[in-house]
C-alpha positions in Angstrom: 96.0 42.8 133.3 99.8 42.1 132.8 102.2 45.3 133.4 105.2 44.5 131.6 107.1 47.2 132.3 106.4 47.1 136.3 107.1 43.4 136.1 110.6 43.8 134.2 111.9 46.6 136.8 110.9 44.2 140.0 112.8 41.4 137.9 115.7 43.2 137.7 115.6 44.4 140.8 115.3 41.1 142.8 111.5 41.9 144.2 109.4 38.9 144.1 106.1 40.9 143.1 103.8 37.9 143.3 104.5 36.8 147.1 105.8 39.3 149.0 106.2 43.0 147.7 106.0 45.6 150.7 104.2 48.7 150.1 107.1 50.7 149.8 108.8 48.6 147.2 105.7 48.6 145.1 105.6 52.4 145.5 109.2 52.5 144.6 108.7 50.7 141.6 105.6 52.5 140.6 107.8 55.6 140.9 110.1 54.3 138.4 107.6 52.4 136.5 105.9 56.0 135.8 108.8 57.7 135.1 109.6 55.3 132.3 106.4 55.6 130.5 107.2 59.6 131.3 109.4 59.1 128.3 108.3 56.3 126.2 104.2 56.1 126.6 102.3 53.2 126.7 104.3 52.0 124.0 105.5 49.0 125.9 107.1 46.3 123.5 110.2 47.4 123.9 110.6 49.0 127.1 110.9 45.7 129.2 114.5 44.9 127.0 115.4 48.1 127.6 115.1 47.8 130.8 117.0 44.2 131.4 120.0 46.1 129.3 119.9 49.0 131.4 120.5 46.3 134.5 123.2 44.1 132.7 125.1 47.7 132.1 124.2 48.1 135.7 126.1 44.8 136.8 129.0 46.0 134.7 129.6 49.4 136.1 128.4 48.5 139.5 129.0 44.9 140.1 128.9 44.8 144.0 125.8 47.2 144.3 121.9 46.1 144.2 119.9 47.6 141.2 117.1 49.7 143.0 114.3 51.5 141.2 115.3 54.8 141.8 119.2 54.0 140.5 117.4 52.1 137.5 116.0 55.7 136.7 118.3 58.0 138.1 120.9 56.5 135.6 118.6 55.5 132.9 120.4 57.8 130.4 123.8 57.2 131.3 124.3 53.7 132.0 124.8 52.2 128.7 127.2 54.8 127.7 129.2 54.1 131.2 129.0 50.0 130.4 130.4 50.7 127.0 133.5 52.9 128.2 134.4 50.3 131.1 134.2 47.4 129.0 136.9 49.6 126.2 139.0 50.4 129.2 139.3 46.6 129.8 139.4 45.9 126.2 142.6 48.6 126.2 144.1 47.1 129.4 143.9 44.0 128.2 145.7 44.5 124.6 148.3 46.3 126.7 149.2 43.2 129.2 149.1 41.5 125.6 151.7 44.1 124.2 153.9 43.8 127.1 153.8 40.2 127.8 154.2 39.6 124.0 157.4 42.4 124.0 160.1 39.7 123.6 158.6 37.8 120.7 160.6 38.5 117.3 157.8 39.0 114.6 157.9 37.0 111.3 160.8 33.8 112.2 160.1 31.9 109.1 161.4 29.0 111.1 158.9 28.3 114.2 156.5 31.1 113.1 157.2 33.2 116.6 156.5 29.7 118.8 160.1 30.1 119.7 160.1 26.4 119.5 160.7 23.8 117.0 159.7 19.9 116.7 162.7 18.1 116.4 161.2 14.5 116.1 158.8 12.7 117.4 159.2 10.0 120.2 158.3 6.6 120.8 154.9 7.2 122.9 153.7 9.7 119.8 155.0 13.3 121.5 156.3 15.8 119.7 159.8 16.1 120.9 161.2 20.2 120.5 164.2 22.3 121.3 164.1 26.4 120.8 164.0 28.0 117.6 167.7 28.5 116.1 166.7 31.4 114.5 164.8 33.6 117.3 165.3 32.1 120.4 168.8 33.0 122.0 
């Protein structure tokens, strides 16, 4: 019989199950494995994507460390929510190099529509030929 749920935590945590578990990582992962259907049952559809987002959030927060079992379900509860405020943090640090390397553009030049640049002609070879805006760019 197929165990979903054991064969999604040894997935995500790198254990090939099929040729080569040891006896401690199969009691590691039954560990977890039972403390997972602790909370959700037998009810297993679901549990196996829960699971493989659990370890993406994982790989966010904790890039450079392994999943284990035990880390799986010691942070089963707060992982996502950690995931979700470092990828904002990122989300905020990144609007803020934005804002500052964006500070010395003039917003609204009806001219070169804040490129700070305006085609002039265009030469021979087909190229857009351009000089700085007259209007923004000092």
């Amino acid at each position: 019989m197929t165990d979903l749920i054991f064969e999604a935590v040894c997935e995500v945590c790198n254990f090939d199950w099929k040729d080569g578990i040891t006896k401690d990582q199969r009691g590691r992962v039954n560990a977890a494995v039972k403390q997972i259907r602790d909370l959700y049952g037998e009810a297993t559809d679901a549990v196996p994507m829960m699971i493989h987002e659990r370890a993406a959030a994982w790989a966010v927060v904790y890039p450079q460390i392994p999943l284990t079992p035990q880390s799986l379900t010691g942070n089963w509860s707060t992982i996502l929510n950690a995931a979700e405020a470092l990828r904002e943090s990122e989300k905020r640090k990144q609007t803020e190099r934005r804002r500052v390397t964006n500070a010395h553009a003039r917003s609204g030049c009806q001219t070169c529509g804040d490129d700070h640049y305006v085609v002039v002609m265009v030469n021979a070879q087909g190229h857009d030929v351009s000089m700085p805006c007259p209007d923004c760019n000092s």
